[in-house]
C-alpha positions as CSV (number, residue, x, y, z in Angstrom):
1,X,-176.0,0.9,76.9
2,X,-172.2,2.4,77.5
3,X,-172.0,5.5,78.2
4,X,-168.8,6.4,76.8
5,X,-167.3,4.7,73.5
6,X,-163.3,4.1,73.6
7,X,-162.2,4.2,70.3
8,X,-158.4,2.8,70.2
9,X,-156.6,3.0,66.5
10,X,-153.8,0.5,66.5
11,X,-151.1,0.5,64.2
12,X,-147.7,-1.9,64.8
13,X,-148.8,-1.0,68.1
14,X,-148.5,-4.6,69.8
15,X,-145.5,-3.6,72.0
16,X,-147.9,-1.0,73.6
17,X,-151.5,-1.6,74.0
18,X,-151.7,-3.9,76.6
19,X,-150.9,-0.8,79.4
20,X,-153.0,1.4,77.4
21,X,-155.8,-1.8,77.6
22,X,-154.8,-1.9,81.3
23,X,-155.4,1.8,82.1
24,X,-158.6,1.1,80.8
25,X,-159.7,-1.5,83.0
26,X,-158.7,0.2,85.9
27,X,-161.6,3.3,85.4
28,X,-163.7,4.1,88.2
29,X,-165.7,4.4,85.7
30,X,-166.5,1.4,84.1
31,X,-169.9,1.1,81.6
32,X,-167.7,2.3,78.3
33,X,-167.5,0.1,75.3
34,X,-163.8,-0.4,74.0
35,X,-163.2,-0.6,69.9
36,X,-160.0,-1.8,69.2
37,X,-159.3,-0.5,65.0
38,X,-156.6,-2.8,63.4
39,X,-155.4,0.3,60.9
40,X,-153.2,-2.7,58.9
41,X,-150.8,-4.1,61.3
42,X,-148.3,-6.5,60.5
43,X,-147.1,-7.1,64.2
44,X,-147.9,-9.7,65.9
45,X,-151.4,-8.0,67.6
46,X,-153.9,-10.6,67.6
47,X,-152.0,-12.6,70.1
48,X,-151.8,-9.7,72.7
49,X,-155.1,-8.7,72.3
50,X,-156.4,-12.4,73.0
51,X,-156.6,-12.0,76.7
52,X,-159.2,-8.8,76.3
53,X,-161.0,-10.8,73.7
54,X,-164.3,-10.8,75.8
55,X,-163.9,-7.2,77.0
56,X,-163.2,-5.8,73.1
57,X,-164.7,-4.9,69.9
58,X,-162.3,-5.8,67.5
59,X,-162.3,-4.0,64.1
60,X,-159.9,-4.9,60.8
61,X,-159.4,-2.6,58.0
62,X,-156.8,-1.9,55.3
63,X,-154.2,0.5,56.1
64,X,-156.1,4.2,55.7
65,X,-154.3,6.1,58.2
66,X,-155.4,7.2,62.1
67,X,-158.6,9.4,60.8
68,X,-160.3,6.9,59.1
69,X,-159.8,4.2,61.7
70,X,-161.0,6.7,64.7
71,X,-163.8,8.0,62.2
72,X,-164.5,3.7,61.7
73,X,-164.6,3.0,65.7
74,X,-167.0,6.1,65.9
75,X,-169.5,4.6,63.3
76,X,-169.5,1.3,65.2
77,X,-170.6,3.0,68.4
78,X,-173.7,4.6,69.3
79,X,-172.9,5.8,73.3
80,X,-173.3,9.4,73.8
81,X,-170.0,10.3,74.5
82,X,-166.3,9.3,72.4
83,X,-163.0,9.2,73.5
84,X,-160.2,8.4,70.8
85,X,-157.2,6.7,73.0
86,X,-154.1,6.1,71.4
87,X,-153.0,2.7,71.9
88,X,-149.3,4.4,73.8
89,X,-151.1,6.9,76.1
90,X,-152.0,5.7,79.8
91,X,-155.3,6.7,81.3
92,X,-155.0,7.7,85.3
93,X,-158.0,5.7,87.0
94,X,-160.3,8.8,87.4
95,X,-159.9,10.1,83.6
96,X,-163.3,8.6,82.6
97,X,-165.1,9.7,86.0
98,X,-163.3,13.3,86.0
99,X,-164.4,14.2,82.2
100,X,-168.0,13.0,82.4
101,X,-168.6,15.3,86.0
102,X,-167.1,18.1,84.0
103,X,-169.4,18.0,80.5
104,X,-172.4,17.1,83.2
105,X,-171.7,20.2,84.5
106,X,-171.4,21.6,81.3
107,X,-173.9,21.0,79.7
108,X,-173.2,23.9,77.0
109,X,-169.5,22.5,76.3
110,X,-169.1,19.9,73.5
111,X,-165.7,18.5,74.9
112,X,-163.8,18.3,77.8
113,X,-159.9,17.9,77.7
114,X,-156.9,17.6,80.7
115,X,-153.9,18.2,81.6
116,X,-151.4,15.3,80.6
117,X,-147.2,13.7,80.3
118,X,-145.2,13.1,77.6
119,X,-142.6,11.4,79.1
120,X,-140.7,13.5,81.6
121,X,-142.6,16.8,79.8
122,X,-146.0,17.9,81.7
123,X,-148.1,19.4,79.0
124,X,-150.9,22.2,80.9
125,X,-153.1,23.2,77.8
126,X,-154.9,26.2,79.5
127,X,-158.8,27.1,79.6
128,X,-160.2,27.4,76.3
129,X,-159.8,30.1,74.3
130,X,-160.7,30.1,70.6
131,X,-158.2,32.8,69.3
132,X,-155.4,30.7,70.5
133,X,-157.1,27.7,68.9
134,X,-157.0,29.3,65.4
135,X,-153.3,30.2,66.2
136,X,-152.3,27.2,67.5
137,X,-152.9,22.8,67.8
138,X,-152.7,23.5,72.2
139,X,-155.8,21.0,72.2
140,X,-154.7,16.9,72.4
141,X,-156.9,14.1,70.8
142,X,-157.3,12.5,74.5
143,X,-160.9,14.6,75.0
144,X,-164.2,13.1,75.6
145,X,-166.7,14.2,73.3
146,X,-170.4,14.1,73.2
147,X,-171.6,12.5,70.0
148,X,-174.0,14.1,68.7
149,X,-171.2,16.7,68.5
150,X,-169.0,15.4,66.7
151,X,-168.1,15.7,63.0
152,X,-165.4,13.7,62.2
153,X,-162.2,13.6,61.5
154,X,-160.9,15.3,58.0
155,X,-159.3,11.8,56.1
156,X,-157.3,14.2,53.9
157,X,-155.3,15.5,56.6
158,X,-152.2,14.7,57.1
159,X,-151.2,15.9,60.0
160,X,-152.9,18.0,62.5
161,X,-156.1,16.1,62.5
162,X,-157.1,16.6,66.1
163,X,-156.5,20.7,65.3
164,X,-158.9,20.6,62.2
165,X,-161.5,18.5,65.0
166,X,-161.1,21.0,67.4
167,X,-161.7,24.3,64.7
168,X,-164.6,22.4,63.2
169,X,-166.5,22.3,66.1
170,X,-165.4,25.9,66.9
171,X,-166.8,26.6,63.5
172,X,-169.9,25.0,64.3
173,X,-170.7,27.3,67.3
174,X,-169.3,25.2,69.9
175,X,-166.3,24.9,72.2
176,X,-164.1,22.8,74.9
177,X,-163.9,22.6,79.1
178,X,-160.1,22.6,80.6
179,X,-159.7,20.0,83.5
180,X,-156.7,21.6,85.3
181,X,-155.7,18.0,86.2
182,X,-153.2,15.6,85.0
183,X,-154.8,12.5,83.6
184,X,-152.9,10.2,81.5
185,X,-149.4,9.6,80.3
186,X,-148.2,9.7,76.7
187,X,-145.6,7.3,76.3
188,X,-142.8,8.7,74.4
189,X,-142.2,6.8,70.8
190,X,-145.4,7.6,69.3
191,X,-147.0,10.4,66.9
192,X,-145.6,12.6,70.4
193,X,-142.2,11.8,69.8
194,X,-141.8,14.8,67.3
195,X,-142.5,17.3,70.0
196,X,-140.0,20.3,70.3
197,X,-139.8,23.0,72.3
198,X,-141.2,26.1,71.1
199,X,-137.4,27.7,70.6
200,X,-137.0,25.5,68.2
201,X,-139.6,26.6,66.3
202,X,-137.7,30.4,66.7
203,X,-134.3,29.4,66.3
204,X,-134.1,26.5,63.8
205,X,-136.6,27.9,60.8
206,X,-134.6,25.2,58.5
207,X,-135.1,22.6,60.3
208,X,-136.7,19.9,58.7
209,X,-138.8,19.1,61.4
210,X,-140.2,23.0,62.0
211,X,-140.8,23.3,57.9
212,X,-143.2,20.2,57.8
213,X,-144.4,21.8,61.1
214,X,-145.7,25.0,59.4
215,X,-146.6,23.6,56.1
216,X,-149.1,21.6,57.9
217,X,-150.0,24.2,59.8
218,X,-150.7,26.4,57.1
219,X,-153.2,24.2,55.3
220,X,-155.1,23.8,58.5
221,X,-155.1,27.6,58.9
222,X,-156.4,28.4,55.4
223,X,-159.4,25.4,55.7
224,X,-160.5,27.5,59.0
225,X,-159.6,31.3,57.8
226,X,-162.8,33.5,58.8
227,X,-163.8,34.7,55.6
């Protein structure tokens, strides 16, 4: 049996997969089963997915939107740990190996999550810290996860759905590792490409942009308010 379950939601993502696909292959660690979640593509994916055919598990489903087709890939799995790998990010050839030494010597942490690019932009998340966590999304989707930990993703959500992942498990008793490494690329054109720096956020209130920013915020703030 795997031991870690790579769930990969594709979406018009043809142009970009096959490095992600490629990063994959390149893992020192290698027993991982890779789910590959057609979210309703109408690129041409089948044809750059054909020479992985062998190595993939190949899911089709009307267009529902990234939760569902993570939540989908999960359901089809059954190792005991999940990574959710966007089909434009770029594993580094120790990501697997590095996250599963960390949660085996954590045995009390339900994730663990790196360091990481976008782009030029290096992105250092910080140890864990659940105050910070209910203030802000400084957690990425790119964390493996041990199963039996995990909840799901909230479908409803619109945005911030790794966040409302992250404070779910918090509410449940249970927190995240920091690996103070670097460990994959995010390449810039995807769900990333909205990223601002926090001046913005300051500066330019009226921004389109920042307004979507903290209406989304806000409903993930309310669904995880300590009562």
């Amino acid at each position: 049996m795997a031991i870690i379950d790579i769930v990969i939601p594709v979406y018009n993502q043809a142009r970009t997969i096959s490095r992600c696909l490629q990063s994959i292959e390149k893992q020192s660690a290698s027993d991982v089963t890779i789910s590959v979640v057609d979210d309703g593509s109408t690129d041409n994916l089948l044809p750059v997915l054909s020479p992985y055919r062998e190595r993939i598990r190949f899911i089709r489903q009307s267009n529902a939107g990234a939760s569902a087709a993570r939540n989908r890939g999960a359901r089809e799995g059954s190792a005991p740990f999940i990574l959710f790998c966007d089909a434009d990010v770029i594993l580094k050839p120790n990501f697997l190996h590095t996250h599963l030494h960390v949660l085996q010597n954590n045995p009390q942490k339900s994730y663990a999550y790196a360091s990481f690019r976008w782009g030029w932009k290096a992105f250092r998340p910080g140890p864990f810290d659940p105050v910070r966590l209910h203030r802000e999304p400084y957690i990425n989707t790119h964390a493996v996860i041990r199963r039996a930990h995990f909840p799901g993703f909230d479908e409803t959500l619109k945005r911030f759905q790794d966040w409302d992942l992250w404070l779910t498990i918090l509410d449940q008793g249970r927190e995240g590792v920091w690996i103070d490494q670097q460990l994959f690329t995010v390449r810039p054109g995807g769900t990333m490409s909205r990223w601002l720096p926090k001046a913005a956020y300051r500066l330019l209130p009226r921004l389109r942009t920042v307004r979507e920013y903290r209406a989304a915020s806000e409903i993930v703030k309310m669904k995880h308010a300590k009562k």
